[in-house]
C-alpha positions in Angstrom: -0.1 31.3 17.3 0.9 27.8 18.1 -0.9 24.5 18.7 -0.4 24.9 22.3 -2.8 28.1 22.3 -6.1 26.1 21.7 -5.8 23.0 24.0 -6.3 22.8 27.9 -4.9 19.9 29.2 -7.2 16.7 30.4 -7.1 15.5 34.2 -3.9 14.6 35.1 -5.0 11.9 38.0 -7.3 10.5 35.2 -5.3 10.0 32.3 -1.4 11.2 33.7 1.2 8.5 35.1 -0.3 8.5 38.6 -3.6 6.7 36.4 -1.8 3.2 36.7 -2.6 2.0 33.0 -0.1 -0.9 32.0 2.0 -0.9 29.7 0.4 -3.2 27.5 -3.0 -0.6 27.9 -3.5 2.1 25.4 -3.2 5.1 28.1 0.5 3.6 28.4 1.4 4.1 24.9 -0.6 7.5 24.1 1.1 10.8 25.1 -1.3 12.3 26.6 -1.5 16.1 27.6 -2.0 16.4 31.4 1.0 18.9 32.0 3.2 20.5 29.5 2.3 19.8 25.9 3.5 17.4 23.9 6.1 17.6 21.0 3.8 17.2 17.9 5.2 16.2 14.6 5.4 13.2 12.0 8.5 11.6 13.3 6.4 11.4 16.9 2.6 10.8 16.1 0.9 9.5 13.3 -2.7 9.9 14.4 -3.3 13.2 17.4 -6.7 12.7 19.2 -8.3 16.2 20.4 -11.9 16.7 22.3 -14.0 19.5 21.8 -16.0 21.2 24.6 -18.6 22.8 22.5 -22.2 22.1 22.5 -24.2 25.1 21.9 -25.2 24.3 18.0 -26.1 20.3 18.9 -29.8 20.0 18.4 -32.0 18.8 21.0 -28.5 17.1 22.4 -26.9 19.5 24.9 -24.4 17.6 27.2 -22.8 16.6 24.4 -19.5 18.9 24.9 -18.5 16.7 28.2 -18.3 13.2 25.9 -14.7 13.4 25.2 -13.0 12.6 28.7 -15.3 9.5 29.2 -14.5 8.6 26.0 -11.0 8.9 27.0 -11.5 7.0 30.2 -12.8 3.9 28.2 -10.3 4.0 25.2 -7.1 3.9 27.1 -8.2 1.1 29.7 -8.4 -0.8 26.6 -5.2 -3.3 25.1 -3.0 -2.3 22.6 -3.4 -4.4 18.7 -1.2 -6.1 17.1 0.3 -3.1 16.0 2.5 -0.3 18.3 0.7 3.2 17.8 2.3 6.4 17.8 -0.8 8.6 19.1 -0.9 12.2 20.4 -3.7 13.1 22.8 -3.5 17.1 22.5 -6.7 17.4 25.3 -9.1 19.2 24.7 -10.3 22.8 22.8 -13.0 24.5 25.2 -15.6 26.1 23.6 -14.8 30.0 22.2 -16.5 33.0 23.1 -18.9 32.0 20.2 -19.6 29.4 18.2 -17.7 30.8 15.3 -14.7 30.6 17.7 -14.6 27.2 18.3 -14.8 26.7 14.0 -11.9 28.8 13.8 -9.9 26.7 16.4 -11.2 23.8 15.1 -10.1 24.6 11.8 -6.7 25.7 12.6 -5.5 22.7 14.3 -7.0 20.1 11.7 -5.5 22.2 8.6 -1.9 22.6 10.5 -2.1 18.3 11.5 -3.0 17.6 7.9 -0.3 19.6 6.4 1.7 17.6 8.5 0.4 14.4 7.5 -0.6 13.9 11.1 -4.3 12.5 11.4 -6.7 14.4 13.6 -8.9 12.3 15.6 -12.0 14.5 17.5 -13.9 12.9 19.6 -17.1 15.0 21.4 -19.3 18.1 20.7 -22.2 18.5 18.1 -21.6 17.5 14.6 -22.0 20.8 13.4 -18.3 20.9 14.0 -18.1 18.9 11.1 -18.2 22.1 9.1 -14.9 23.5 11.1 -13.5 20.0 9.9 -14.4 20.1 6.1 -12.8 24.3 6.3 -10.1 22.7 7.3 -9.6 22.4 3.6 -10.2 25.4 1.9 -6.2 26.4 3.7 -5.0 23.1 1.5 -6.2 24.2 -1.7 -7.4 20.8 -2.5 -10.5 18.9 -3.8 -12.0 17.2 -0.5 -14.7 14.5 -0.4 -16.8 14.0 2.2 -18.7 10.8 3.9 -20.9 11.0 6.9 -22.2 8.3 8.4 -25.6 9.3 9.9 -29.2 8.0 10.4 -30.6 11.6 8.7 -29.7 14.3 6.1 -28.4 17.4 7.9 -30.1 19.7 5.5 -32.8 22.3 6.9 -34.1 25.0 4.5 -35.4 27.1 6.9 -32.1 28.3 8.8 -30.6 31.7 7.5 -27.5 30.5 5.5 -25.9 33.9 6.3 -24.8 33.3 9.6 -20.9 32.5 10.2 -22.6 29.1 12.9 -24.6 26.6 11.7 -26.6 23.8 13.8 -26.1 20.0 13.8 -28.9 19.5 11.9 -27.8 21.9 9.1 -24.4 22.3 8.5 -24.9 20.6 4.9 -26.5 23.5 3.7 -23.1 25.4 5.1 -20.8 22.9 3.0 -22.6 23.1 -0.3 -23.5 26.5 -0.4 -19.8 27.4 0.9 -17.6 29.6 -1.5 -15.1 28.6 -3.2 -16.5 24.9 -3.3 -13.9 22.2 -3.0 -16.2 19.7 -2.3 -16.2 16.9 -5.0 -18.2 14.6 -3.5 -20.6 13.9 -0.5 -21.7 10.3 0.4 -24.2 9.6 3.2 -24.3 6.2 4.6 -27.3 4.9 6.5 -29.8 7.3 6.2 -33.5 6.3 7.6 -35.9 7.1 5.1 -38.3 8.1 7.5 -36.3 10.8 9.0 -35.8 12.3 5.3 -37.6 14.3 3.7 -38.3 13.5 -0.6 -36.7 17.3 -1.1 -33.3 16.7 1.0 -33.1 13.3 -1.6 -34.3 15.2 -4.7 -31.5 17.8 -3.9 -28.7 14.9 -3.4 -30.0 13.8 -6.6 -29.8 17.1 -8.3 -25.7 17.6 -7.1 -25.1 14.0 -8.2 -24.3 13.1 -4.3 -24.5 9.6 -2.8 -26.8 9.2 -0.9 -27.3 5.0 0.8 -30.1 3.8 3.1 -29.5 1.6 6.2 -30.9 -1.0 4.4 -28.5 -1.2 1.5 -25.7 -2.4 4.3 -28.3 -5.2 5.9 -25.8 -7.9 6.2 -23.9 -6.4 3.9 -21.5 -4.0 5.6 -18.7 -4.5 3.0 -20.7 -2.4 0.6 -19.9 0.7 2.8 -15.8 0.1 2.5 -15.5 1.8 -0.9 -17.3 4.6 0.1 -15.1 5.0 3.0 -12.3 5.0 0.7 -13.3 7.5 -1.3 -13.1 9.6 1.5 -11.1 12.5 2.7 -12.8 13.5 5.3 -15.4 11.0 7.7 -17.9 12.5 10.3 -19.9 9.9 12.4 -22.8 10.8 14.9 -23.6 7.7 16.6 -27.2 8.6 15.9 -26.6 6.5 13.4 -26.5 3.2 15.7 -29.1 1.9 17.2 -30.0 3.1 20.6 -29.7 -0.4 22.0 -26.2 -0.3 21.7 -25.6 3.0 21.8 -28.2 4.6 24.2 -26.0 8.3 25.2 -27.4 10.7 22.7 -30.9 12.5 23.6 -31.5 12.0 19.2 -31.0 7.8 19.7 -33.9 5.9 18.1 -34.7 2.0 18.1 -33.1 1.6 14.6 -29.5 1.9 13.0 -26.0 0.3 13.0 -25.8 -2.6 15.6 -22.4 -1.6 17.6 -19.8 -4.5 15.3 -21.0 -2.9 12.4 -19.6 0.4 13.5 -17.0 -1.0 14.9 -16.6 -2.2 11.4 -17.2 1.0 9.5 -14.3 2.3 11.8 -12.2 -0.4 10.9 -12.9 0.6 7.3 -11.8 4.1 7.6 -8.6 3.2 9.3 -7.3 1.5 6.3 -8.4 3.8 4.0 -5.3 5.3 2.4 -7.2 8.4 1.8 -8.9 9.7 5.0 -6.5 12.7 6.3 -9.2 13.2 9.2 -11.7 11.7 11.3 -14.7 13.0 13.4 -17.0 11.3 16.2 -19.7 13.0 17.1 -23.0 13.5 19.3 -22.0 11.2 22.4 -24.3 12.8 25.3 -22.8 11.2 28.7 -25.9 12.3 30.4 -28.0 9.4 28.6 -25.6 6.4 28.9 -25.8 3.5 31.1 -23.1 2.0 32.9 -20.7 3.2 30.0 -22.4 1.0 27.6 -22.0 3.9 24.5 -18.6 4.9 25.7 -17.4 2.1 25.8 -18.5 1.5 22.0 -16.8 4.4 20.8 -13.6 3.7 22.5 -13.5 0.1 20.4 -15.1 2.1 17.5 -11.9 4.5 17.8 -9.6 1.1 18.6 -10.8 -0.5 15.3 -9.8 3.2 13.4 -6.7 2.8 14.9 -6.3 -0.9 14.1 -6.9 -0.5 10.9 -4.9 2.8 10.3 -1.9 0.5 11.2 -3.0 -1.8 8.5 -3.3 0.3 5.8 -1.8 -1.0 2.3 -0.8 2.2 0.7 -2.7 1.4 -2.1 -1.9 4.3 -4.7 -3.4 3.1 -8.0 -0.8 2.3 -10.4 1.7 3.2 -8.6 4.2 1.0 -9.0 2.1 -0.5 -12.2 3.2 -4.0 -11.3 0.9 -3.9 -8.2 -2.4 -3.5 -10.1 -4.3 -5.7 -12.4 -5.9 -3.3 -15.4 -9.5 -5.2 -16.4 -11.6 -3.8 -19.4 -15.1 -3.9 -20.0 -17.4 -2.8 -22.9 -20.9 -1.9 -22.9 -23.4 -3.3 -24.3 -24.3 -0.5 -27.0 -20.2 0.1 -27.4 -21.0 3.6 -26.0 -17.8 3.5 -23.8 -14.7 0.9 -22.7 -14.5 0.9 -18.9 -11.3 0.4 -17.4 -10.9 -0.9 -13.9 -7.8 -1.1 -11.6 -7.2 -4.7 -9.0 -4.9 -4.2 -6.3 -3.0 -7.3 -6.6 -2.1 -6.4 -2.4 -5.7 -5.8 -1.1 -7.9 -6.9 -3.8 -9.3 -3.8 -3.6 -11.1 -2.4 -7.0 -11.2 1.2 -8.3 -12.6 2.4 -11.7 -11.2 4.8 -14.4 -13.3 7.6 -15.6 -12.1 9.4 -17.5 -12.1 13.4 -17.9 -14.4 14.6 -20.8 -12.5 15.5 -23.8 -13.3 19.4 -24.1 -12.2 19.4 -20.5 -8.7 18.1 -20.4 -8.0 15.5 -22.9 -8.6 11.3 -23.1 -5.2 10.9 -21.4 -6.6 12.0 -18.0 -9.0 10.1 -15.7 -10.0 10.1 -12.1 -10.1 7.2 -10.3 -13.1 6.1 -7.8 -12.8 3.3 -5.6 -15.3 0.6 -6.7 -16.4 -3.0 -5.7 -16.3 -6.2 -7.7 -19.9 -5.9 -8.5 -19.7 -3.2 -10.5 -17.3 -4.2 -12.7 -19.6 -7.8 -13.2 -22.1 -5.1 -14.2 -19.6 -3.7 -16.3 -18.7 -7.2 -18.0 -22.4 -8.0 -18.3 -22.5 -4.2 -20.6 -24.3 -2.0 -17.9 -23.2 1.3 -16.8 -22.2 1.0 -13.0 -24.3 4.1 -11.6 -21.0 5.5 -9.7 -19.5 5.7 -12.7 -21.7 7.9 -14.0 -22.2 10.0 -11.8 -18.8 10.8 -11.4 -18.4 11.5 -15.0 -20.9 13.8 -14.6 -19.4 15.9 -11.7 -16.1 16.0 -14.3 -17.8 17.6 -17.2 
């Protein structure tokens, strides 16, 4: 089964040649599927957008599966950067006979981009889909870690954990209970605590997850980029901003991410060497006015994009010569922390190193840090993240 199998093409007098965008316009330099399907490989497209028309497991939010074409509509009226783009639009996967379908398609066309080192870019349904995304993985045989950017905790105890679907406010329980688990890590940023309940922490806390309130980034939005970094795989429901800027989603409340901080956050996972995919969620047409939300995404999406074509390629230590090595001692000489300086971002990471009954002191993981920690480090505290990541290598 091909690529071509799962996609339906998108309007051809919206978004074909007949649509009049410039040449200087996005929609002039995205190939976009209106007729016969484009070529799709790395020599061609670095980044391959795709919507999904799938709904039925989005919580109090159904309209949600008709978000990605006016998405579209918004994104390529915009200019291109400073960069040229080589972007795919594959159109859009309807919804299956089920819901389990849809995963299966979903999955399926993220795993064969990936393995391509093509980025998929989905745009519209619920973000339960972000469970097809993350199974994506288990075909790559490799150690994912996961941020979601979202004003609650999608976990719900009382949902039957049996069934192949899950809902958008429970596909967590789906991820961490899934078999085998290659899920190292899980970070939520911008949780409300008054949407949470003390369990759904206590639990984060139990599996050594991050877990960071809205008001850790208040004016402080670069605290979120080494989170970002860290990941492999990024789901956003614009839940998480504020309803004032982003009024189409039937879950919008007063509080959240003002729209340039998402745009920022997107920004953020653009230039993260590490993110292989990328997943917007929860945009309900049916609530917006005059465009206002998706027009947000589509400069969200232009800031990912932006910043994808600004990425460093900032692989630790590799060559050597790029990286200042900075060491750090604690206070009760318990353990020497090593951290790694990009010396082409600036960018920090620290060393932790794999326990010694696991696989030896010559072997360490490395997490991507801020400065702050290693001041912590220097003043002979144990940064909390690295500790906890120790922890999850034990």
């Amino acid at each position: 089964m091909s690529l071509t199998d799962f996609f339906s093409p998108v309007d051809a007098g919206k978004f074909g040649t007949e649509a009049g965008f410039l040449a200087g316009q996005l929609g002039g330099q995205v190939e976009i599927y209106t007729d016969k399907f484009p070529e799709i490989n790395k020599e061609t497209t670095d980044i391959a957008i795709f919507g999904v028309l799938d709904d039925r497991n989005a919580i109090g939010n159904q309209g949600c599966a008709l978000g990605p074409d006016y998405i579209r509509e918004k994104l390529y009226s915009l200019c291109q950067g400073s960069s040229k783009v080589r972007i795919t639009d594959l159109g859009n996967i309807r919804a299956g006979y089920t819901v389990a379908d849809t995963y299966i398609a979903v999955k399926t066309v993220v795993t064969e981009l990936v393995k391509q080192d093509i980025l998929p870019l989905i745009i519209g349904g619920g973000q339960d889909l972000t469970y097809a995304q993350y199974m994506a993985y288990e075909d790559l045989e490799q150690k994912a870690d996961l941020v979601v950017i979202d004003s609650k905790l999608d976990l719900n105890d009382s949902i039957d954990t049996s069934e192949i679907g899950t809902h958008s406010d429970s596909y967590l329980n789906k991820i961490f209970l899934h078999q085998p688990n290659y899920l190292f890590n899980f970070s939520n940023i911008g949780y409300q605590t008054y949407f949470v309940k003390q369990e759904s922490l206590r639990i984060m806390e139990k599996l050594l997850f991050d877990v960071n309130r809205l008001g850790d980034f208040y004016g402080r939005i670069p605290v979120a980029e080494p989170i970002i970094r860290n990941a492999n795989i990024l789901s956003f429901d614009i839940s998480a901003i504020r309803s004032s800027d982003a009024c189409g989603n039937a879950n919008a409340t007063p509080n959240g991410f003002y729209g340039e901080e998402a745009c920022q956050l997107c920004r953020y996972a653009g230039m993260s060497d590490k993110l292989t995919s990328f997943g917007v969620y929860e945009f309900n047409p049916a609530y917006d006015r005059n465009g206002q939300t998706a027009m947000l995404l589509a400069q969200m999406l232009w800031y990912f994009m932006e910043g994808y074509y600004q990425r460093k390629k900032d692989i630790p230590l590799q060559p050597k010569s790029q990286y200042l090595i900075y060491r750090a001692t604690l206070s009760d000489n318990s353990h020497e922390l090593v951290f790694v300086k990009s010396k082409k971002s600036d960018r920090w990471w620290m060393q932790v190193p794999y326990p010694t009954s696991h696989s030896g002191n010559d072997r360490y993981h490395l997490v991507p840090c801020r400065y702050d920690d290693y001041q912590l480090a220097v003043g002979g505290e144990m940064p909390d993240l690295w500790w906890r990541t120790y922890q999850k290598l034990i």
